[in-house]
C-alpha atoms as a printed R data frame, in Angstrom:
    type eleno elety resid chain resno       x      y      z
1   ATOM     1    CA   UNK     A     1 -38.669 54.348 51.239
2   ATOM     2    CA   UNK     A     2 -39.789 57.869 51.506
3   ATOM     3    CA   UNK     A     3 -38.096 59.791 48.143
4   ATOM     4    CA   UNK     A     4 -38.914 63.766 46.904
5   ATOM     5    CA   UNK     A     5 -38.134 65.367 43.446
6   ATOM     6    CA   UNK     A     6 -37.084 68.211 43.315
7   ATOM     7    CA   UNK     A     7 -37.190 70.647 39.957
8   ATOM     8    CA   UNK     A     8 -34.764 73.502 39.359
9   ATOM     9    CA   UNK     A     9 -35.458 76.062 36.955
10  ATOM    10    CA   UNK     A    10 -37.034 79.599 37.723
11  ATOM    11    CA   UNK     A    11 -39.118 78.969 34.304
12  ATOM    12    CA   UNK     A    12 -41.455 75.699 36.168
13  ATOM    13    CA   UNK     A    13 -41.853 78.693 38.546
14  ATOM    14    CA   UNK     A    14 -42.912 81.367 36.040
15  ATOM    15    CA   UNK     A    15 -45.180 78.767 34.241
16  ATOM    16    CA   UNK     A    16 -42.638 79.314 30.918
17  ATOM    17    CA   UNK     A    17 -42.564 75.420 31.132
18  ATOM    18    CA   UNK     A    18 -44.767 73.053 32.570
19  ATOM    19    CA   UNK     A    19 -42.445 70.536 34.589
20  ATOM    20    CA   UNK     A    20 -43.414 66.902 32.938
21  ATOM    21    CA   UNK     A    21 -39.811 65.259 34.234
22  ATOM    22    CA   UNK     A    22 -40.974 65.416 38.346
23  ATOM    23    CA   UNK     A    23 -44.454 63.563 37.092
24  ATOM    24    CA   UNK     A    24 -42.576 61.073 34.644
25  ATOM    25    CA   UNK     A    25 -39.830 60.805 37.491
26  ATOM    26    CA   UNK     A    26 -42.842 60.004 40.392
27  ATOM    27    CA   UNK     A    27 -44.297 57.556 37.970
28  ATOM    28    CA   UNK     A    28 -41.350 55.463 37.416
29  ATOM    29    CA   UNK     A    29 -40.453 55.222 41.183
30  ATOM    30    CA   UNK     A    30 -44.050 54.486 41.948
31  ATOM    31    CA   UNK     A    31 -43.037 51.581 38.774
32  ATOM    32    CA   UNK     A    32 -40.165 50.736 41.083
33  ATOM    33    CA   UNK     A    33 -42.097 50.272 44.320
34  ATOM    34    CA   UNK     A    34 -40.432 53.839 45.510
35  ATOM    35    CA   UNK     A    35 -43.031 56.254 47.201
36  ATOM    36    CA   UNK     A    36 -42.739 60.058 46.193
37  ATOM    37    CA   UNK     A    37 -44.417 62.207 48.535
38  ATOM    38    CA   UNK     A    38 -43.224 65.194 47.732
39  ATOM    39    CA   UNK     A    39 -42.412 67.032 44.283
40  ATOM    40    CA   UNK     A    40 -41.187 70.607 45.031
41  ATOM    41    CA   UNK     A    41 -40.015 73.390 42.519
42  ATOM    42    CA   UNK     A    42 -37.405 75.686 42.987
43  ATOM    43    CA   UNK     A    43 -35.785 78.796 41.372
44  ATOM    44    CA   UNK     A    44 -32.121 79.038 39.679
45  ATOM    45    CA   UNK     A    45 -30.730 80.435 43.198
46  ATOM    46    CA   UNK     A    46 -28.060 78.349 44.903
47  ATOM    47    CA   UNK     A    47 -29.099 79.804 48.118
48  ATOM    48    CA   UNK     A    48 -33.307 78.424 47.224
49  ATOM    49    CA   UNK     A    49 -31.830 75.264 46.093
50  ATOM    50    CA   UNK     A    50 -29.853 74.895 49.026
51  ATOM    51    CA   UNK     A    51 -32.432 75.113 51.212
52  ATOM    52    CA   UNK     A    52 -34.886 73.220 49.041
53  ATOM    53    CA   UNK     A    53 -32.785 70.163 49.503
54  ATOM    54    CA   UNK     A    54 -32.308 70.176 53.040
55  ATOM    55    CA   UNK     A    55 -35.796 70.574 53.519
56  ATOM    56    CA   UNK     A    56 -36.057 67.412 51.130
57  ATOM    57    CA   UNK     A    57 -33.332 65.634 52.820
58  ATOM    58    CA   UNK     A    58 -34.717 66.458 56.330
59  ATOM    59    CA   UNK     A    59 -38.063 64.530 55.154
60  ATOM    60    CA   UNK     A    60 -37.416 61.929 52.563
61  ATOM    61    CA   UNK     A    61 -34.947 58.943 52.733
62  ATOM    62    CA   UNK     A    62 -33.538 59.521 48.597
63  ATOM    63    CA   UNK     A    63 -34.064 62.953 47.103
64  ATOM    64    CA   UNK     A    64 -33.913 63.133 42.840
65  ATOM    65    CA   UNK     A    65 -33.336 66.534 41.424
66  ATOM    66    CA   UNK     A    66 -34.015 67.687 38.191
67  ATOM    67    CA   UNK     A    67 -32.432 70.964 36.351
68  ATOM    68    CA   UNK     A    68 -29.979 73.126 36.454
69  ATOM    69    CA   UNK     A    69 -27.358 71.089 35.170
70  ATOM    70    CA   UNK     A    70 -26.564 72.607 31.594
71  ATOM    71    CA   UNK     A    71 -24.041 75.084 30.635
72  ATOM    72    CA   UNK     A    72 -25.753 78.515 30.832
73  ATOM    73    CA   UNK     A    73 -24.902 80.721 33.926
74  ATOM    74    CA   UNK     A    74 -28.576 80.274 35.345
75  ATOM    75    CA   UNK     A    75 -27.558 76.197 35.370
76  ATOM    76    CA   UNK     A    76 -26.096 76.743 38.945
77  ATOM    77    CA   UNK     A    77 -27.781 72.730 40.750
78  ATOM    78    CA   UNK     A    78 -23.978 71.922 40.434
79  ATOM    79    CA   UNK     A    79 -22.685 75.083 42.544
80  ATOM    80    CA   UNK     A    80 -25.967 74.283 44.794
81  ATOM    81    CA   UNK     A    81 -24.875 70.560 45.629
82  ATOM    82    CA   UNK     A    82 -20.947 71.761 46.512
83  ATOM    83    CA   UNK     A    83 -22.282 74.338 48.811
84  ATOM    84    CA   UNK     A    84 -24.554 72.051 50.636
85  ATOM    85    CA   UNK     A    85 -22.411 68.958 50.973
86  ATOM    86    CA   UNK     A    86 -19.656 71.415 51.883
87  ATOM    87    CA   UNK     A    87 -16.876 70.380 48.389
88  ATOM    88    CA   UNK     A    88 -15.321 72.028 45.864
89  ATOM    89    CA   UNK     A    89 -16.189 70.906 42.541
90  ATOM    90    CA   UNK     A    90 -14.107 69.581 40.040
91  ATOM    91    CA   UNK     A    91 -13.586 69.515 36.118
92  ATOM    92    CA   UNK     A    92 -13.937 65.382 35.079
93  ATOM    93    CA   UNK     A    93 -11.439 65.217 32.454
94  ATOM    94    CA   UNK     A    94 -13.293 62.352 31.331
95  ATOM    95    CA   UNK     A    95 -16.813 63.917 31.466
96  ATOM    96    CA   UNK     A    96 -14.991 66.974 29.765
97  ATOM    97    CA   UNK     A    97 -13.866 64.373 26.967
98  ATOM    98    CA   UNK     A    98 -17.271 63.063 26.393
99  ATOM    99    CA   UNK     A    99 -19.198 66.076 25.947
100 ATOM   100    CA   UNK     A   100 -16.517 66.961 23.606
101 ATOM   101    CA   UNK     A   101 -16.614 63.637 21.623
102 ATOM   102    CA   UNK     A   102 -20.479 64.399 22.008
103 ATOM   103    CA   UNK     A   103 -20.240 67.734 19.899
104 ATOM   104    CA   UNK     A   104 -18.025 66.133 17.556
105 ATOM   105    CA   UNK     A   105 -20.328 63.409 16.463
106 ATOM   106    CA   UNK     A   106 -22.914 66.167 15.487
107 ATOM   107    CA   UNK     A   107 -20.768 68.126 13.779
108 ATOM   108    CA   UNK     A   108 -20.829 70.878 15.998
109 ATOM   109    CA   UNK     A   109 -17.954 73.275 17.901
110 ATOM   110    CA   UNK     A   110 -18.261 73.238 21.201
111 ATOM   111    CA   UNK     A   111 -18.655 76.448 23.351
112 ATOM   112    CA   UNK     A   112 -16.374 77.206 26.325
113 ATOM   113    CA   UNK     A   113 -19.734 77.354 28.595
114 ATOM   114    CA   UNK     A   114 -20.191 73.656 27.900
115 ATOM   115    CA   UNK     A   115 -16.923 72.858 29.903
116 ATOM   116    CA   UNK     A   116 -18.801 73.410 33.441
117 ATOM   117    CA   UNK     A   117 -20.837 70.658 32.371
118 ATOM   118    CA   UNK     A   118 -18.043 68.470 33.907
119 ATOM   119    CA   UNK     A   119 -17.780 70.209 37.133
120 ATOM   120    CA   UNK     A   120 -18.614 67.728 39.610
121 ATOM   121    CA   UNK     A   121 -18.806 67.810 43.788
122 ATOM   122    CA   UNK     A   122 -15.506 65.576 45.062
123 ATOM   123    CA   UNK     A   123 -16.763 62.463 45.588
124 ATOM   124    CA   UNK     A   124 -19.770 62.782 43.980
125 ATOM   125    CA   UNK     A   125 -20.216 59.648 41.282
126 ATOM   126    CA   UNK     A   126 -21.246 60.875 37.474
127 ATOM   127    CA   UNK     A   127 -23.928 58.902 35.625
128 ATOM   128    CA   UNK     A   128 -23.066 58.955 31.866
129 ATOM   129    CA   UNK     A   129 -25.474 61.232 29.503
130 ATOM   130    CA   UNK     A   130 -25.976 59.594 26.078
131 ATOM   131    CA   UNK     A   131 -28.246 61.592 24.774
132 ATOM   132    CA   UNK     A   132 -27.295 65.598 26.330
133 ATOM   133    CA   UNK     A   133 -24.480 66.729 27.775
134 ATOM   134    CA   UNK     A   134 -25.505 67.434 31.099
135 ATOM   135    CA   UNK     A   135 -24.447 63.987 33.168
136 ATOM   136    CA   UNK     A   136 -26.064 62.890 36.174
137 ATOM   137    CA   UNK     A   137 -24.715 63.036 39.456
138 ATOM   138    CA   UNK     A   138 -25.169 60.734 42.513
């Protein structure tokens, strides 16, 4: 199997942050028996990420991306992933619910930019976060 990561976040590109979650991701599929042959970086654009994952899906058999998933405005791998398998996202009432409990727990209010945390592509299945908010998406 032929797999790609792919980064999101304009800051790997600026050199702001040095991306460690593409090498930790290639080393635990290389773990799994999973080759990586690519690891790309993109920008916060939906249009870049768009494009970033078709080229990824045009050459790998499993892409993993990284990114873009929290609440700020920039956080737009969600809004990416609609436009490119063509569906509206939706608010997970249930997703919405445990981000909520999440903030709770801590002691902490939650802000209203936290809700699009559980927008999610229709049909797209959510991986439970237990230690953020941002879930995963498959």
């Amino acid at each position: 199997m032929r797999c790609e990561v792919v980064a999101v976040g304009t800051e790997l590109l600026l050199g702001q942050i040095v991306d460690t979650n593409s090498a930790w991701i290639g080393e635990r599929l290389a773990r799994a028996g999973v080759d990586c042959h690519f690891q790309t970086r993109v920008g916060d654009n939906i249009e870049r990420i768009v494009v970033a994952l078709q080229v990824a899906l045009g050459r790998s058999d499993a892409v993993v991306v990284c990114g873009g998933l929290g609440p700020t405005p920039d956080d737009v791998t969600r809004e990416a992933l609609s436009v490119l398998l063509g569906v509206p996202l939706v608010r997970d009432d249930e997703v919405l619910a445990r981000i909520r409990a999440l903030f709770g727990e801590r002691g902490r209010a939650m802000a209203s930019s936290n809700e699009r945390q559980a927008d999610v592509p229709v049909g797209a299945t959510v991986i439970e976060q237990r230690r953020g908010t941002a879930p995963g998406l498959i």
